[in-house]
C-alpha positions as CSV (number, residue, x, y, z in Angstrom):
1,X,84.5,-80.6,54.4
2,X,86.8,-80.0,51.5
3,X,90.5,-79.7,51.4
4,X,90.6,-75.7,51.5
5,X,88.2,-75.7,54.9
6,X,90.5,-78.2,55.9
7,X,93.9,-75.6,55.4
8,X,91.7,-72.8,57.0
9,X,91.2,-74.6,59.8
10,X,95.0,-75.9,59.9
11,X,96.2,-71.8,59.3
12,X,94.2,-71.1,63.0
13,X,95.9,-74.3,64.4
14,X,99.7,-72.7,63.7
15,X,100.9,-71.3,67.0
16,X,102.5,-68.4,66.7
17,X,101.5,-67.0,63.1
18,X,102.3,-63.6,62.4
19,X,98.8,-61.6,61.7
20,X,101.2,-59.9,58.8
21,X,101.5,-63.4,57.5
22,X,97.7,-64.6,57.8
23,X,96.5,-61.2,56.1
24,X,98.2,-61.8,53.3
25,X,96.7,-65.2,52.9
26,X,93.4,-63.6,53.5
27,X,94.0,-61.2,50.6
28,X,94.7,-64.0,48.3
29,X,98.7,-62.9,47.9
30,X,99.5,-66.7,47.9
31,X,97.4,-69.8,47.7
32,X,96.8,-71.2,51.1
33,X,97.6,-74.8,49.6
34,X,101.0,-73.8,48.3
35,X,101.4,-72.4,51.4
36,X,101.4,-75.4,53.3
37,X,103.5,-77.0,50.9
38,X,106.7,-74.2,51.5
39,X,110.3,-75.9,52.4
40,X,111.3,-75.2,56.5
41,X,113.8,-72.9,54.5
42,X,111.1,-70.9,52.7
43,X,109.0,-70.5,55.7
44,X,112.7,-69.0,57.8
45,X,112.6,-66.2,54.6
46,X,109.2,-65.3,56.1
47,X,110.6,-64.9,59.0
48,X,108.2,-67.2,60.6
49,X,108.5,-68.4,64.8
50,X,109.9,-71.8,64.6
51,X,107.0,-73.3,66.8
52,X,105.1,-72.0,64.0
53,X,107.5,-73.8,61.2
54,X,107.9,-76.9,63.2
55,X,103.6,-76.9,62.9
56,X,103.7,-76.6,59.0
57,X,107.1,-78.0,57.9
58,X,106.0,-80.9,60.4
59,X,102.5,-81.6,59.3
60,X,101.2,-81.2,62.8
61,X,98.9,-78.5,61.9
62,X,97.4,-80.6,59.4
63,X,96.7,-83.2,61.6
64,X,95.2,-81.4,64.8
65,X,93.0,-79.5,61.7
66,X,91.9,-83.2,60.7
67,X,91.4,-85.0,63.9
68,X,89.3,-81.7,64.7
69,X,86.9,-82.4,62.1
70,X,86.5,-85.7,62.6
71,X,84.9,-84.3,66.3
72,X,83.2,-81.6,65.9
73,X,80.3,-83.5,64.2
74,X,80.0,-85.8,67.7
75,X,79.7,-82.5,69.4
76,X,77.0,-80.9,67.6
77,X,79.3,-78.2,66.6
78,X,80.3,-76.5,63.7
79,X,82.9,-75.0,61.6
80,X,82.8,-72.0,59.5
81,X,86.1,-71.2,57.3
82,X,86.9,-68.3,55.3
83,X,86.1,-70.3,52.3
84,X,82.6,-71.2,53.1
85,X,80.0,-69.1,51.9
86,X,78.2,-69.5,55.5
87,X,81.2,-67.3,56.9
88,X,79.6,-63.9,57.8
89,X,80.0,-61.2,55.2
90,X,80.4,-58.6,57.7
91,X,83.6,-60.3,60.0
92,X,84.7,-61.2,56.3
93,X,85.5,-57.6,55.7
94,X,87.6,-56.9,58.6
95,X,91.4,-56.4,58.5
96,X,92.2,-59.5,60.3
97,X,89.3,-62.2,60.2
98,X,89.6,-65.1,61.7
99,X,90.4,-68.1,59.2
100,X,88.0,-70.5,60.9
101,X,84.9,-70.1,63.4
102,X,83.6,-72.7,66.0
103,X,80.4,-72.4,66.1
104,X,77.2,-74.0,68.2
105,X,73.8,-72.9,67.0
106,X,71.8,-71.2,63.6
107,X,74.8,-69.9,62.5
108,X,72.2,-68.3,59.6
109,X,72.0,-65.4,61.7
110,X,75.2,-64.3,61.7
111,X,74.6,-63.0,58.2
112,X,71.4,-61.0,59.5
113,X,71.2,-57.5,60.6
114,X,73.0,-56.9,63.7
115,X,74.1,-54.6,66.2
116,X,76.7,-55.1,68.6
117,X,76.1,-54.3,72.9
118,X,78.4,-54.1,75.2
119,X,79.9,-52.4,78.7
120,X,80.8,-52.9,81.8
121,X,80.9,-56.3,84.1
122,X,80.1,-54.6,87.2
123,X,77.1,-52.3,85.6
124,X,74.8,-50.1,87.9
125,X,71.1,-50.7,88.3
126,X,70.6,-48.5,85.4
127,X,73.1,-49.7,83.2
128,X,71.7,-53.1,83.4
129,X,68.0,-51.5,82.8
130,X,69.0,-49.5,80.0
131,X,71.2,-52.2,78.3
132,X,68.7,-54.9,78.8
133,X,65.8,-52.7,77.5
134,X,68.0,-52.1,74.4
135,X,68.6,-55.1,73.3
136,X,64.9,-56.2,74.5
137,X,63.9,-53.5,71.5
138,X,66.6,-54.3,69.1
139,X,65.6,-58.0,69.1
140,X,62.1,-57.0,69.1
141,X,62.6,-55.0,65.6
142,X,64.1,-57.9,64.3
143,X,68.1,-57.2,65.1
144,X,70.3,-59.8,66.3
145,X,72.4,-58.2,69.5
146,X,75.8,-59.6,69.5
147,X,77.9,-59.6,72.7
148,X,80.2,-61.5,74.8
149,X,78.8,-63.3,76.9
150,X,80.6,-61.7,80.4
151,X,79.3,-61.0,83.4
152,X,77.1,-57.7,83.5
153,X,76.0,-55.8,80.3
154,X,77.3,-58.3,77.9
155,X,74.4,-60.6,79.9
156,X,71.5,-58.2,80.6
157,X,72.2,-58.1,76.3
158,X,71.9,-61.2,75.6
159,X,68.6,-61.8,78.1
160,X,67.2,-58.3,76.8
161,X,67.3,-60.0,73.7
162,X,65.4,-63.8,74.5
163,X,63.1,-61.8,76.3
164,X,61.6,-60.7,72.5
165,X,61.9,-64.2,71.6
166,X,64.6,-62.9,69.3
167,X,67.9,-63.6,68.1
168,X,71.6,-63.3,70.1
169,X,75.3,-64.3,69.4
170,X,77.7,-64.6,72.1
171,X,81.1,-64.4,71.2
172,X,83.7,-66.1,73.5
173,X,86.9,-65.6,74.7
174,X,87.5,-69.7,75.7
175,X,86.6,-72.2,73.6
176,X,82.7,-73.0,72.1
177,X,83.0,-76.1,74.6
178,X,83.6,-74.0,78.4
179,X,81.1,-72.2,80.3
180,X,82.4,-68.8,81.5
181,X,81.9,-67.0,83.5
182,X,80.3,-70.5,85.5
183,X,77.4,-68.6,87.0
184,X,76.2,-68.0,83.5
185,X,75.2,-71.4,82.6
186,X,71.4,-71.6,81.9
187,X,72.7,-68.2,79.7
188,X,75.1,-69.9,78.0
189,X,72.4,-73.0,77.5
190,X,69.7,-70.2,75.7
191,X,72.2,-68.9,73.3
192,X,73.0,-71.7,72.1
193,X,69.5,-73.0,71.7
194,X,67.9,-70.1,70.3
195,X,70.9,-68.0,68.9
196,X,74.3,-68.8,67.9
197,X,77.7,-69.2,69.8
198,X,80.9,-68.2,68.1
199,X,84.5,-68.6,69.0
200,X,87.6,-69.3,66.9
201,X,89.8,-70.6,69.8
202,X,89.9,-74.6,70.2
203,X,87.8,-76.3,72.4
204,X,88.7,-76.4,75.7
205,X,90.8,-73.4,75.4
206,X,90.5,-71.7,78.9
207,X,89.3,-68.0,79.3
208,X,93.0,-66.4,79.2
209,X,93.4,-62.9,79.7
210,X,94.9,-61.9,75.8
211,X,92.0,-63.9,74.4
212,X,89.3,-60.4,75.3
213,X,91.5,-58.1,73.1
214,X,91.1,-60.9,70.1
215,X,87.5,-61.7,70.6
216,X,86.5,-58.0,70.6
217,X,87.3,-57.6,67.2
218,X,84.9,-60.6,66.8
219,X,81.9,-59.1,68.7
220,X,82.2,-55.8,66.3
221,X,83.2,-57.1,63.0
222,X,79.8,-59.3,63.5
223,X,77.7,-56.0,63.6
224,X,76.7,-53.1,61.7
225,X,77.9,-51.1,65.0
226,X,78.3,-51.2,68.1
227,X,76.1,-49.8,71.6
228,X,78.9,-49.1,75.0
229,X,76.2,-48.6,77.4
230,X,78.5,-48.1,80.2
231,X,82.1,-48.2,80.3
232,X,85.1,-46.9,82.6
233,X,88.4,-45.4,80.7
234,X,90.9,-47.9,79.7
235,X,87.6,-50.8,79.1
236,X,87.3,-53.6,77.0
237,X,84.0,-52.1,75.5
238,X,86.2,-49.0,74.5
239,X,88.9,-51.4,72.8
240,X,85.4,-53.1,71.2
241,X,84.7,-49.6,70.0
242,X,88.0,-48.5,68.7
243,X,87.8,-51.3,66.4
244,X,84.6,-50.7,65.7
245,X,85.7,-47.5,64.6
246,X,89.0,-49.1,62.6
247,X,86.4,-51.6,60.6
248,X,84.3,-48.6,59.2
249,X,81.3,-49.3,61.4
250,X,78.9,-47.2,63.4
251,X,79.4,-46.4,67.2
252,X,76.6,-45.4,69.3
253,X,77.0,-44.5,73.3
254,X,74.5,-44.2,76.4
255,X,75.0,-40.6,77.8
256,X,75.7,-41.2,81.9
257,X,76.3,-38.6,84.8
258,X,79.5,-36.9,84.3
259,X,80.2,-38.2,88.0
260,X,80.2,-41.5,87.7
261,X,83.2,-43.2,86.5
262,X,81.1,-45.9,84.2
263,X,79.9,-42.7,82.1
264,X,83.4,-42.0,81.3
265,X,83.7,-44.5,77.9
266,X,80.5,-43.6,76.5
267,X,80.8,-39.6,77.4
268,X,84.0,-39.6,76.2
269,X,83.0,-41.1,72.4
270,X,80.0,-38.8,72.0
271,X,82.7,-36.3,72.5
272,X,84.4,-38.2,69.7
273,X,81.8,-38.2,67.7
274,X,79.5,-41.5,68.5
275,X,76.1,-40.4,68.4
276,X,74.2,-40.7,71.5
277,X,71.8,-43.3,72.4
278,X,68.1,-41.4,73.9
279,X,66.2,-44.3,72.5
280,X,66.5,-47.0,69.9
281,X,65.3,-44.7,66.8
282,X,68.7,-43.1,67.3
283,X,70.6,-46.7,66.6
284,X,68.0,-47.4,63.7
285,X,68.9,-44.2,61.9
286,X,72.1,-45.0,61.3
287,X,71.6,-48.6,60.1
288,X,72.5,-49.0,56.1
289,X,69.1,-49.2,54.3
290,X,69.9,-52.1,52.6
291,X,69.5,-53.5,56.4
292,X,66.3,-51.5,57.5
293,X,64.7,-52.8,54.5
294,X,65.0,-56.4,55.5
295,X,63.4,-55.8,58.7
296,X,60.1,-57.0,58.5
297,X,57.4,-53.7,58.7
298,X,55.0,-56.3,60.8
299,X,57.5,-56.1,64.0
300,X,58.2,-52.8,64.2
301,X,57.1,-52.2,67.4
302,X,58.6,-53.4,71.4
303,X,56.2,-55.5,72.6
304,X,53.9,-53.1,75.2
305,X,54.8,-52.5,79.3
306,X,52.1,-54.7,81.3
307,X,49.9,-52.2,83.1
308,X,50.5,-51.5,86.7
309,X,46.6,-51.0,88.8
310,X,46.2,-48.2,90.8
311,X,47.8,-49.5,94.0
312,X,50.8,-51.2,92.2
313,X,51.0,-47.2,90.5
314,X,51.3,-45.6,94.2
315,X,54.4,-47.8,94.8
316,X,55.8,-47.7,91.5
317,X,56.4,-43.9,92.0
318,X,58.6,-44.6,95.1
319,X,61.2,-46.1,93.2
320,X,63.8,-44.9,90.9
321,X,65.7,-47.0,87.7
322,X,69.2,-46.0,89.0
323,X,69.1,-46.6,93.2
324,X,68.2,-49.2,95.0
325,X,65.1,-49.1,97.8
326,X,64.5,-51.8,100.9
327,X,61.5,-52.9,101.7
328,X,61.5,-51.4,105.2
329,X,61.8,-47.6,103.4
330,X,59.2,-48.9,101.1
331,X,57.0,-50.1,104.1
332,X,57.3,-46.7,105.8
333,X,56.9,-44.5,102.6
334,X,53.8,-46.4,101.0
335,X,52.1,-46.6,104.8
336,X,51.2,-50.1,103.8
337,X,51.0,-53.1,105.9
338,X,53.8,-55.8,104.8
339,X,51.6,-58.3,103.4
340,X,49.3,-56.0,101.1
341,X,52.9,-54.6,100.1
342,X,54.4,-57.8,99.1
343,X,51.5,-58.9,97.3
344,X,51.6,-55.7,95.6
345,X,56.0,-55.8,95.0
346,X,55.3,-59.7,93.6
347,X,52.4,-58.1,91.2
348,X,55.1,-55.4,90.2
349,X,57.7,-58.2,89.7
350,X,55.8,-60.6,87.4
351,X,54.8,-57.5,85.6
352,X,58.6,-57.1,84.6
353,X,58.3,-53.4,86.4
354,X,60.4,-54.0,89.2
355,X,63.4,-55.7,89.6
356,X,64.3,-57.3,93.1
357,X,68.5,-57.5,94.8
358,X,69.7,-59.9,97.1
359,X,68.3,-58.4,100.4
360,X,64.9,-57.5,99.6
361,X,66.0,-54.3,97.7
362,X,64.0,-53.6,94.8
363,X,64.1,-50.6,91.6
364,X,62.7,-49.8,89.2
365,X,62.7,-51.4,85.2
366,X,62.9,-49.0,82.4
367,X,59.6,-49.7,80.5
């Protein structure tokens, strides 16, 4: 890697750098080398932290940035700096990019069309349905679904996505190196494998609070726009939005029930003006042409719902996408026995037409 990868990479090591400071190195206002080269009593008239002259003054920036680099390469990682022409032109183009990128994967696609999906951790049935379906048609077209790699939508995304056999990034809010949340480990394992992972904290940074806020920028300056499938007032997937909004991208929202406190985010930006999400034409609409024209015309189409039989039809009716059913209402309302009704819930199940809850509960999929 050459010296000015090497400076990048030192600039994110600074604690303490003022985002006024980094932007303007962005922008080009001074060169990044004879940045680095500043007296402790130049860097004061900037008006600099003094953990974060005591980093450049003292060369110690330098030196994590190198001894970095040196590891990565055992790890199977990557870095991607703001000089490398494998930096994504979309993030690129943000107010406040990141100066360097850890990354774990084909870091090719995060230069390919894109669309950004996010909401709530604790979704309901039907958020889960409707945000795993999305991405499941997104990836299918040939989009990459970006997200974060949390616990609820941000991982029905992500799964929507491999389902297609297509292509995901999870952004993190810890470093490339830890695993959270925990329970999302064979997720975690998948993205990497067969999509990209992305964070521009160190590895082994831990998942602290005031890292979300940062990485949300990430997650939307990555995309073309940006899907809040459900969201309560005050969410991170609103902040994702906002800045969605601030970078010049689209926002699209999944109209809920006015009663339910998850519909407030994405009620409350159509009312804004994000345009509502029916089905995925209306996200594919307002995609540039420059980026519908890339998509191959060959995979245009969601890969078909298996076909229920007649039987598997009858109880397929009793359930609903949005509430849960046990198998004992089930039992009473299909007037089946319990073994031709299991057989016939497992047949559902492998289908991908039913999804089973802890407890024997079971709903509905979106097809």
């Amino acid at each position: 890697m050459n010296q000015e990868s090497l400076l990048w990479l030192a600039l994110a090591r600074v604690p303490g750098m003022p985002a006024r400071v980094t932007r303007s190195l962005v922008k080009g206002e001074r060169p990044l080398s004879s940045f680095f080269r500043l007296s402790r009593k130049s860097l004061q008239g900037l008006r600099l932290p003094e953990k974060s002259i005591a980093a450049i003054a003292g060369g110690s920036a330098i030196r994590t940035a190198e001894q970095e680099l040196c590891e990565l390469p055992k790890l199977g990682l990557s870095l991607v700096t703001l000089d490398s022409p494998r930096y994504p032109r979309l993030l690129r183009q943000i107010h406040d990019p990141p100066p360097a990128l850890y990354c774990a994967g084909r870091i090719e696609i995060l230069s390919g069309p894109s669309v950004a999906l996010v909401g709530s951790r604790r979704p309901t049935v039907y958020g889960r349905e409707v945000s795993r379906k999305l991405a499941r048609e997104l990836s299918a077209l040939g989009i990459c679904v970006v997200s974060g790699l949390a616990r609820g939508v941000d991982s029905e995304a992500h799964w929507g996505a491999l389902q297609e056999e297509g292509v995901t990034v999870g952004v993190l809010g810890c470093g490339i190196d830890v695993v959270y949340p925990p329970e999302n480990g064979e997720l975690f394992r998948r993205v990497r494998e067969e999509g990209c992972l992305v964070s521009e904290f160190p590895r082994g940074s831990p998942p602290a609070r005031h890292h979300f806020p940062a990485r949300n920028r990430i997650i939307s300056g990555l995309a073309h726009g940006t899907v809040v499938t459900q969201a309560a007032k005050g969410s991170g997937s609103i902040i994702t939005a906002n800045l969605a909004l601030e970078q010049g991208r689209d926002v699209w929202a999944v109209p809920g029930a006015i009663t339910l406190s998850l519909s407030w985010g994405p009620n409350w930006l159509i009312q804004q003006g994000a345009k509502a999400v029916l089905s995925v034409q209306d996200v594919l609409e307002e995609l540039p042409r420059s980026v519908l024209e890339r998509l191959e015309a060959g995979s245009a189409q969601p890969s078909p719902a298996p076909k229920a039989t007649a039987a598997e039809e009858e109880v397929l009716d009793l359930l609903a996408v949005d509430t849960m059913l046990h198998i004992d209402a089930i039992l009473t309302r299909s007037g089946l026995d319990l073994a031709a009704l299991s057989d016939i819930l497992l047949g559902l199940e492998l289908k991908g037409l039913i999804r089973q809850s802890p407890g024997r509960q079971y709903s509905r999929r979106l097809s």
